[in-house]
VOPAGU-2260 file (C-alpha; in pm, 1 decimal, decimal comma):
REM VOPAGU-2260
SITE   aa  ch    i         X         Y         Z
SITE  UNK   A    0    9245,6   14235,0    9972,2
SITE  UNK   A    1    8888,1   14182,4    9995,6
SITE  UNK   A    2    8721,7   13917,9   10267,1
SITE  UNK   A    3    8604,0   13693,7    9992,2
SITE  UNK   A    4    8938,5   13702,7    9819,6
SITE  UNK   A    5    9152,1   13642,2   10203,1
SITE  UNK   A    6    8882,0   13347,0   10293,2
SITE  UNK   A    7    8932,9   13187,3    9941,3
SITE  UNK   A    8    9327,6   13216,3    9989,2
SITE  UNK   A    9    9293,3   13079,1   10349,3
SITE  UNK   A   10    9071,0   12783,4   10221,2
SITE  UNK   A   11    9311,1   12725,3    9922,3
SITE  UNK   A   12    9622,6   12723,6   10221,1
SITE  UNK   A   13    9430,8   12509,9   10415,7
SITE  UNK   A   14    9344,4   12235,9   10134,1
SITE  UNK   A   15    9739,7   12230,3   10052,0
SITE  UNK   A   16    9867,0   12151,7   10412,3
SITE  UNK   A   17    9591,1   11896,5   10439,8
SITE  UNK   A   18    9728,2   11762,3   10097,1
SITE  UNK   A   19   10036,0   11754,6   10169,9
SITE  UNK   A   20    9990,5   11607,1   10573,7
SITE  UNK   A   21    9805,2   11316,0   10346,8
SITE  UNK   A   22   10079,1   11293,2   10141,3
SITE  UNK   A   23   10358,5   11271,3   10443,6
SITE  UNK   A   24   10122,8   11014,3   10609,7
SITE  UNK   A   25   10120,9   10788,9   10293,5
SITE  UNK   A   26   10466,7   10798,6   10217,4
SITE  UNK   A   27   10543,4   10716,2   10631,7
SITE  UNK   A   28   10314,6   10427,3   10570,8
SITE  UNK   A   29   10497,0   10287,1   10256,5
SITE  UNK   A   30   10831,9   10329,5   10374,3
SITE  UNK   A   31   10667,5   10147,6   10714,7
SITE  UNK   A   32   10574,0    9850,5   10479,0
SITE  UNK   A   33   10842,0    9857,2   10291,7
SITE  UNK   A   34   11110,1    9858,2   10576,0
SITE  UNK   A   35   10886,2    9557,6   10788,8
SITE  UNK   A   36   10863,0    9381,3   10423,0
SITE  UNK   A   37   11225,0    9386,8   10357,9
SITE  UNK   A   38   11295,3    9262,3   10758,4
SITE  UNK   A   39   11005,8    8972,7   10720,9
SITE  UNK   A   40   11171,4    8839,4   10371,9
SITE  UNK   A   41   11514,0    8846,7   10534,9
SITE  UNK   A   42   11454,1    8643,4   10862,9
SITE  UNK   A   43   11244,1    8387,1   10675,5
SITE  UNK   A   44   11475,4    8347,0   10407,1
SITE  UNK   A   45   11715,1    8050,4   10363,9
SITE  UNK   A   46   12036,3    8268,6   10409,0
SITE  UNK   A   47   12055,1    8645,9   10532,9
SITE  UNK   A   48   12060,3    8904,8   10259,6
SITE  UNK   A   49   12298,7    9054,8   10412,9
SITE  UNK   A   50   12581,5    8836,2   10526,8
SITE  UNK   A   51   12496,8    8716,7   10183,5
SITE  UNK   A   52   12584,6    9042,9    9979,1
SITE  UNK   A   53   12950,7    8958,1    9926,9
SITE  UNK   A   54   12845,8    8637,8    9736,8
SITE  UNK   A   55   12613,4    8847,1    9450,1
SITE  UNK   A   56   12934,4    8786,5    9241,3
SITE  UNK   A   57   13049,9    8449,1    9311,8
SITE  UNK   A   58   12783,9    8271,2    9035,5
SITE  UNK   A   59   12900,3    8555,1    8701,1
SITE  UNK   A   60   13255,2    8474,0    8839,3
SITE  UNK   A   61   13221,2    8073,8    8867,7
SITE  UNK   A   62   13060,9    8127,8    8506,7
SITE  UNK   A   63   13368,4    8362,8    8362,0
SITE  UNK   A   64   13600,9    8111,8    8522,9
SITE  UNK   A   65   13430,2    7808,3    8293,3
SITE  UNK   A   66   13397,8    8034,1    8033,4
SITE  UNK   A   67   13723,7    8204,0    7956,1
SITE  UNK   A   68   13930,9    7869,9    7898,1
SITE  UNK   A   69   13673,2    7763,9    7626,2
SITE  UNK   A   70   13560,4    8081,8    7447,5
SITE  UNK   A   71   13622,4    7945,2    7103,6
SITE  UNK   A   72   13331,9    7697,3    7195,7
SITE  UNK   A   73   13102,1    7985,0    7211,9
SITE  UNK   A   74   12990,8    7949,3    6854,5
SITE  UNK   A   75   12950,8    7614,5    6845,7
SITE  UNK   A   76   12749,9    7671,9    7140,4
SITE  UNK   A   77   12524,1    7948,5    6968,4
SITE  UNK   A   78   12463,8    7739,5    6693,5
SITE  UNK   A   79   12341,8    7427,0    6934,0
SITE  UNK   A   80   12099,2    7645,0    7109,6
SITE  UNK   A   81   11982,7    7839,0    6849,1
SITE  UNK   A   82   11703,3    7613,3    6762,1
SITE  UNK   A   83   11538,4    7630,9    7121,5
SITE  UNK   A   84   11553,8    8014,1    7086,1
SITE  UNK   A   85   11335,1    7980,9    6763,0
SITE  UNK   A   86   11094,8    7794,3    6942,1
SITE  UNK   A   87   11104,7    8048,3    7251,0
SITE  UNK   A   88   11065,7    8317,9    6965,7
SITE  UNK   A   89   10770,7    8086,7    6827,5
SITE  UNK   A   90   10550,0    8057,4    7130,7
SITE  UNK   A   91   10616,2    8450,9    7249,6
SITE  UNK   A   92   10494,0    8543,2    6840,4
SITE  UNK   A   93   10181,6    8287,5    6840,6
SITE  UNK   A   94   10124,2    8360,8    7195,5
SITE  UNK   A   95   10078,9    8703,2    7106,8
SITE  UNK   A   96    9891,1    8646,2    6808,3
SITE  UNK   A   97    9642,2    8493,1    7009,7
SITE  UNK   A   98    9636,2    8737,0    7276,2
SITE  UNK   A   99    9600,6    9013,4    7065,4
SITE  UNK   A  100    9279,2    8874,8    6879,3
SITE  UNK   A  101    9093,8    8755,6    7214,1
SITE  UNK   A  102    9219,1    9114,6    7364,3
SITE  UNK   A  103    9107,2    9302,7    7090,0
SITE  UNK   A  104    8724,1    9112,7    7120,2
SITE  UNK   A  105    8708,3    9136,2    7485,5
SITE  UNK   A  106    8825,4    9518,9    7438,5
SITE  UNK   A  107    8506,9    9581,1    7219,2
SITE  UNK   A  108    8299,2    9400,8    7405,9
SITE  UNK   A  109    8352,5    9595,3    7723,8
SITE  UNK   A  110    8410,5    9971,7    7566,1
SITE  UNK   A  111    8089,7   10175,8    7618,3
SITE  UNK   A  112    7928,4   10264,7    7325,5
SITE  UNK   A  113    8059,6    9993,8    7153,3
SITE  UNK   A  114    7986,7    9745,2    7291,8
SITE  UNK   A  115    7778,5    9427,2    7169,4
SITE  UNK   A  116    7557,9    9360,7    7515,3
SITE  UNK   A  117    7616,3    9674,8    7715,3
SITE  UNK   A  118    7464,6    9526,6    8036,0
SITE  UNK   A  119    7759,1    9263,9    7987,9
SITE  UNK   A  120    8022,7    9559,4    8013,5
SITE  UNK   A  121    8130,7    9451,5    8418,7
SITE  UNK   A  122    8140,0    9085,5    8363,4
SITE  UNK   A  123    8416,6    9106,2    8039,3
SITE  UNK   A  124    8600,4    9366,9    8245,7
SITE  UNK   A  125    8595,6    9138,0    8530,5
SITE  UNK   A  126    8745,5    8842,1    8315,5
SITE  UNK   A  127    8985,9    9062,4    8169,4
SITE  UNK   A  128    9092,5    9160,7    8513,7
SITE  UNK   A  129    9136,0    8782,0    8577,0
SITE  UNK   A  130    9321,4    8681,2    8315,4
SITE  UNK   A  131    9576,0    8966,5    8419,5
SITE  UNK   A  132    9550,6    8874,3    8781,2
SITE  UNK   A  133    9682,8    8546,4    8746,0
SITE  UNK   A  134   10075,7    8512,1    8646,6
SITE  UNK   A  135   10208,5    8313,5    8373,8
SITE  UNK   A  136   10362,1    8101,6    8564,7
SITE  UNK   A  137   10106,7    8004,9    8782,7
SITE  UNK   A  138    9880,7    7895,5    8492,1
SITE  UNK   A  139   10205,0    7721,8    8303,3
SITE  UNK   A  140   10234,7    7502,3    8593,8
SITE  UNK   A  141    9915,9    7364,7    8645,3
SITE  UNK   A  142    9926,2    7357,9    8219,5
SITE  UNK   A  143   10219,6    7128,4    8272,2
SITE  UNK   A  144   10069,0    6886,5    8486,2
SITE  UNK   A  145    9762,4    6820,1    8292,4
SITE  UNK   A  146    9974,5    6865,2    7917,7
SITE  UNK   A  147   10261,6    6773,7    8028,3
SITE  UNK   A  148   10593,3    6990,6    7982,8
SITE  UNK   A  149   10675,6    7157,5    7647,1
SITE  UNK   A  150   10606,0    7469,9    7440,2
SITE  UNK   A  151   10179,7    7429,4    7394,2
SITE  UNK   A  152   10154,1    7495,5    7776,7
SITE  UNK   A  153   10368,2    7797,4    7798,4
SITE  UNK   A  154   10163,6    7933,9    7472,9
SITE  UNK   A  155    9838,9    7880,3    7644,5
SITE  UNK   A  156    9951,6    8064,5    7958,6
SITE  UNK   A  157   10115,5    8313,4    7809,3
SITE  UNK   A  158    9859,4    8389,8    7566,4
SITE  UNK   A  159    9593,5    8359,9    7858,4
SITE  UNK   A  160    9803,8    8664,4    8045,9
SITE  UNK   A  161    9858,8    8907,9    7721,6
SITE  UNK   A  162    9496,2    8865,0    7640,1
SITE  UNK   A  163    9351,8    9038,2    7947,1
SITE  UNK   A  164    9653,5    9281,9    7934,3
SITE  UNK   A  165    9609,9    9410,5    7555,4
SITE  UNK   A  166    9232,8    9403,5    7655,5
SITE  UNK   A  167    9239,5    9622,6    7876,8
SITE  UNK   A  168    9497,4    9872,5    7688,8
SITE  UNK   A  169    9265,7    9851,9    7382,6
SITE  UNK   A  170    8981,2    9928,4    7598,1
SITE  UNK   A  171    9109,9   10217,4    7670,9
SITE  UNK   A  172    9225,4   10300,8    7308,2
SITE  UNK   A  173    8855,7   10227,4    7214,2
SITE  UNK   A  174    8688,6   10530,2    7434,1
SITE  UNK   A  175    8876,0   10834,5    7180,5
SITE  UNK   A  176    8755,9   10623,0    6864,0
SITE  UNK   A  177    8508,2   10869,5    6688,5
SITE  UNK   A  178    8172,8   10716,5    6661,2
SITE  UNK   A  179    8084,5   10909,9    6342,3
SITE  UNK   A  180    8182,9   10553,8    6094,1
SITE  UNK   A  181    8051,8   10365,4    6378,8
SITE  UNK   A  182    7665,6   10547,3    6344,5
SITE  UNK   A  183    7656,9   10578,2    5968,8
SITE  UNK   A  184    7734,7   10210,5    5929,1
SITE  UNK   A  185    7468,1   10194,0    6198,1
SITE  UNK   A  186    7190,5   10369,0    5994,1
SITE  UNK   A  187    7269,5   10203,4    5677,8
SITE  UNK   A  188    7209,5    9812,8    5861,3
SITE  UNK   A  189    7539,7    9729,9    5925,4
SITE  UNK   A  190    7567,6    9399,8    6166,1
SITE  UNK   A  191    7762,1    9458,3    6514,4
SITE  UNK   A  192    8103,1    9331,7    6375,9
SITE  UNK   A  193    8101,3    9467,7    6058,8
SITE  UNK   A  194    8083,8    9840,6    6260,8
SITE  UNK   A  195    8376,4    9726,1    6464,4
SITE  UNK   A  196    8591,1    9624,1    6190,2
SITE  UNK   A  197    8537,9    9884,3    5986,5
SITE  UNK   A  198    8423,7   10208,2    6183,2
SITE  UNK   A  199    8630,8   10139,6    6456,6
SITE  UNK   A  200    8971,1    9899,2    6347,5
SITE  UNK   A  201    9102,8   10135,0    6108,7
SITE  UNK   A  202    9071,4   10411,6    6358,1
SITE  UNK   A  203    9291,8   10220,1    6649,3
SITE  UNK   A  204    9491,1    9940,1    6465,7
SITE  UNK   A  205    9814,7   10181,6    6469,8
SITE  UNK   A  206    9785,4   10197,1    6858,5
SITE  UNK   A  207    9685,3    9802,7    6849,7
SITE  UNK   A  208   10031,5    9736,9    6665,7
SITE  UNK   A  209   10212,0    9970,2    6904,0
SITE  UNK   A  210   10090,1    9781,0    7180,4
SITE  UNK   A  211   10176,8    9460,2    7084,3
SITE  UNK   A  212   10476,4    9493,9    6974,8
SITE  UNK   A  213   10525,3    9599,1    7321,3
SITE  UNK   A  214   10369,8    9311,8    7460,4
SITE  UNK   A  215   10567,6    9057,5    7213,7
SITE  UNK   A  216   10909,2    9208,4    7404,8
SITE  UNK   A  217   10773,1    9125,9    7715,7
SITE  UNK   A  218   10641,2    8773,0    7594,6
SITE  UNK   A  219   10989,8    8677,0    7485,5
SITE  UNK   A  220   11133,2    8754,0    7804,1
SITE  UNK   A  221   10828,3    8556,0    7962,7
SITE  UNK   A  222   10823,3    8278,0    7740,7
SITE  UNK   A  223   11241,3    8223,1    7817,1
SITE  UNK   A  224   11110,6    8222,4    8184,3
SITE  UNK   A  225   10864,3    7972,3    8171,6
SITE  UNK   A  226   11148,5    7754,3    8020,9
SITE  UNK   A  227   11245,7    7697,7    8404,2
SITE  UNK   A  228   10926,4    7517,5    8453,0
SITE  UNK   A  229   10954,9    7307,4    8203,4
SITE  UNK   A  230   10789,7    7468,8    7922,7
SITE  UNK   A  231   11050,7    7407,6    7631,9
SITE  UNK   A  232   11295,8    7697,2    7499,7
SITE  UNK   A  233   11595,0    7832,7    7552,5
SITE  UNK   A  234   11484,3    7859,0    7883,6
SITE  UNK   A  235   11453,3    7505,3    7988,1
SITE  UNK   A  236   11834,7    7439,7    7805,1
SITE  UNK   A  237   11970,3    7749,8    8026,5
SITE  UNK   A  238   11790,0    7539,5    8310,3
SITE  UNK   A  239   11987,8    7256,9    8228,6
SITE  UNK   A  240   12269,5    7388,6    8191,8
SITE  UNK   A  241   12307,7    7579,6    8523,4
SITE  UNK   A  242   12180,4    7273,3    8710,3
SITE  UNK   A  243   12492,9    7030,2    8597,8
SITE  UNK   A  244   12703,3    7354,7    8760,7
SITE  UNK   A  245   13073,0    7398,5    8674,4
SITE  UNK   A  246   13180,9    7244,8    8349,4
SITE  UNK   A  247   12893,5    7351,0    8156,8
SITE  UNK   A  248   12871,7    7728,7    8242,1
SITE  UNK   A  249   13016,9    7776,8    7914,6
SITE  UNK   A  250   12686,9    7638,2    7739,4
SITE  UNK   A  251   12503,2    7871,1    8033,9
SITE  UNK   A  252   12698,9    8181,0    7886,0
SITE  UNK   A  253   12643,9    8085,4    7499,4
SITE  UNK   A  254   12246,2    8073,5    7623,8
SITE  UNK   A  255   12304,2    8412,0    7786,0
SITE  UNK   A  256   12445,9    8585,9    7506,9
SITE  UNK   A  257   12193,9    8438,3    7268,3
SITE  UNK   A  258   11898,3    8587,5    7518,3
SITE  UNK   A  259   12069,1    8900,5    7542,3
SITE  UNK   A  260   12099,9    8960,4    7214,5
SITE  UNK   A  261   11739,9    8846,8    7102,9
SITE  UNK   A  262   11584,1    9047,6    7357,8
SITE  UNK   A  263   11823,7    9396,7    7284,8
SITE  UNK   A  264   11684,7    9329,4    6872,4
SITE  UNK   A  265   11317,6    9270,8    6948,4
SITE  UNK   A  266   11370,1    9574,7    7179,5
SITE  UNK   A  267   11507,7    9789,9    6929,4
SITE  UNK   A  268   11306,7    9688,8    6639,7
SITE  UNK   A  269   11002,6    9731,2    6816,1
SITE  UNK   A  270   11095,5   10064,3    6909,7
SITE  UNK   A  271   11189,6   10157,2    6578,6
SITE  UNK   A  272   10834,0   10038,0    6460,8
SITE  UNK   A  273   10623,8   10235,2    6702,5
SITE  UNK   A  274   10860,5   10535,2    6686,2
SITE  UNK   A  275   10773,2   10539,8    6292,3
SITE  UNK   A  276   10398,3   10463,9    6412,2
SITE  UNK   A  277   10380,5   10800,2    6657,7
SITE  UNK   A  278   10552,8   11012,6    6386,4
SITE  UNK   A  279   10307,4   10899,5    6148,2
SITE  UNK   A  280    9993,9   10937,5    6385,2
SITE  UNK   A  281   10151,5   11325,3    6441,1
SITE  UNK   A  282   10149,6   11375,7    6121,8
């Protein structure tokens, strides 16, 4: 073995160990965090978590307890709350639609080489980062006090949230676009948008689906959440019926069911969709 060839193996050693010291030192320092996290939570919490533990299955067993003497008022049940998960389904799909058209803008608008004013690139990429920055809930409740509860505020927030989400996933979609359409439409005086919508949409619009479907699973689960704030939906009538406690857990488990089996669809169907989406794009 030369010199060159034993220094370059010693300097290649050398930038491992140092890599992997980093590494060791990170991972102490998580595990620090996590560990004084965990202790900080616990002490400041109402009860202790873990003189608590043996309770995690008291509320599921209160709810069976209610529930077993009156299962064949589940599907009367079902059918009573079905209406509020339309609506939940409603705001989650408009929610989305909106989202995905403000996400898709702001996405061209800060992609470079695309975009419309590229100085402007940092400022929509700082409002996109924004809009994800701040949870749905957060935004829902200050929605509610000005609107009042029901489904328009939980469609704002939510919408709000998925646009800076899908605008930054786009964004990213946007960079491998070929630019070829995108200069010939250029060259022959096309105006900024009609480049975009047709040198550049046809090009990403199967990943643009693929993502939103995505994000429509998690705005169903979202838009059942924001139900506890008074937002409308199935969320708000699981609220309710949790908070008049034993003698209407039955209603609580028909709600259950009917999110379970809403969310385990959507799931499924979306995956199905972008599945069929990636074999096409292989192809």
């Amino acid at each position: 073995m030369s010199f060159v060839e034993h220094d370059f193996r010693a300097h290649y050693l050398e930038m491992v160990q140092r890599k992997r010291l980093y590494g060791g030192i990170m991972l102490a320092v998580f595990m620090l965090l996590l560990v004084s996290g965990f202790v900080l939570a616990d002490s400041r919490n109402a009860g202790g978590f873990w003189s608590g533990l043996h309770n995690v299955f008291d509320f599921p067993a209160a709810v069976w307890r209610d529930t077993a003497p009156k299962l064949h008022e589940l599907p009367a049940h079902i059918v009573t709350y079905f209406p509020a998960l339309i609506e939940t389904i409603n705001i989650a799909a408009v929610s989305t639609l909106i989202g995905t058209i403000f996400g898709t803008l702001l996405s061209l608008l800060s992609t470079r080489g695309l975009a419309r004013w590229p100085r402007l690139i940092p400022l929509f990429r700082r409002i996109m980062d924004i809009m994800r920055a701040v949870p749905e809930i957060v935004i829902a409740l200050v929605l509610i006090f000005v609107l009042g509860g029901g489904p328009v505020p939980a469609m704002i927030a939510i919408a709000f949230h998925t646009s800076g989400s899908l605008g930054k996933l786009f964004s990213e979609v946007n960079e491998n676009a070929d630019l070829k359409a995108v200069e010939g439409l250029f060259s022959v005086g096309a105006t900024w948008g009609q480049r975009m919508y047709l040198g550049i949409i046809p090009q990403v619009a199967p990943n643009y689906l693929s993502y939103g479907l995505l994000r429509f699973e998690v705005n169903v689960r979202a838009s059942a959440i924001l139900g506890f704030v008074g937002a409308g939906g199935i969320g708000y009538e699981l609220k309710n019926a949790m908070s008049w406690g034993q003698g209407k857990f039955d209603e609580a488990a028909a709600i259950f069911i009917l999110l379970f089996a809403t969310i385990v669809a959507f799931d499924q169907l979306s995956s199905h969709v972008r599945n069929r989406l990636v074999g096409k794009g292989a192809h």
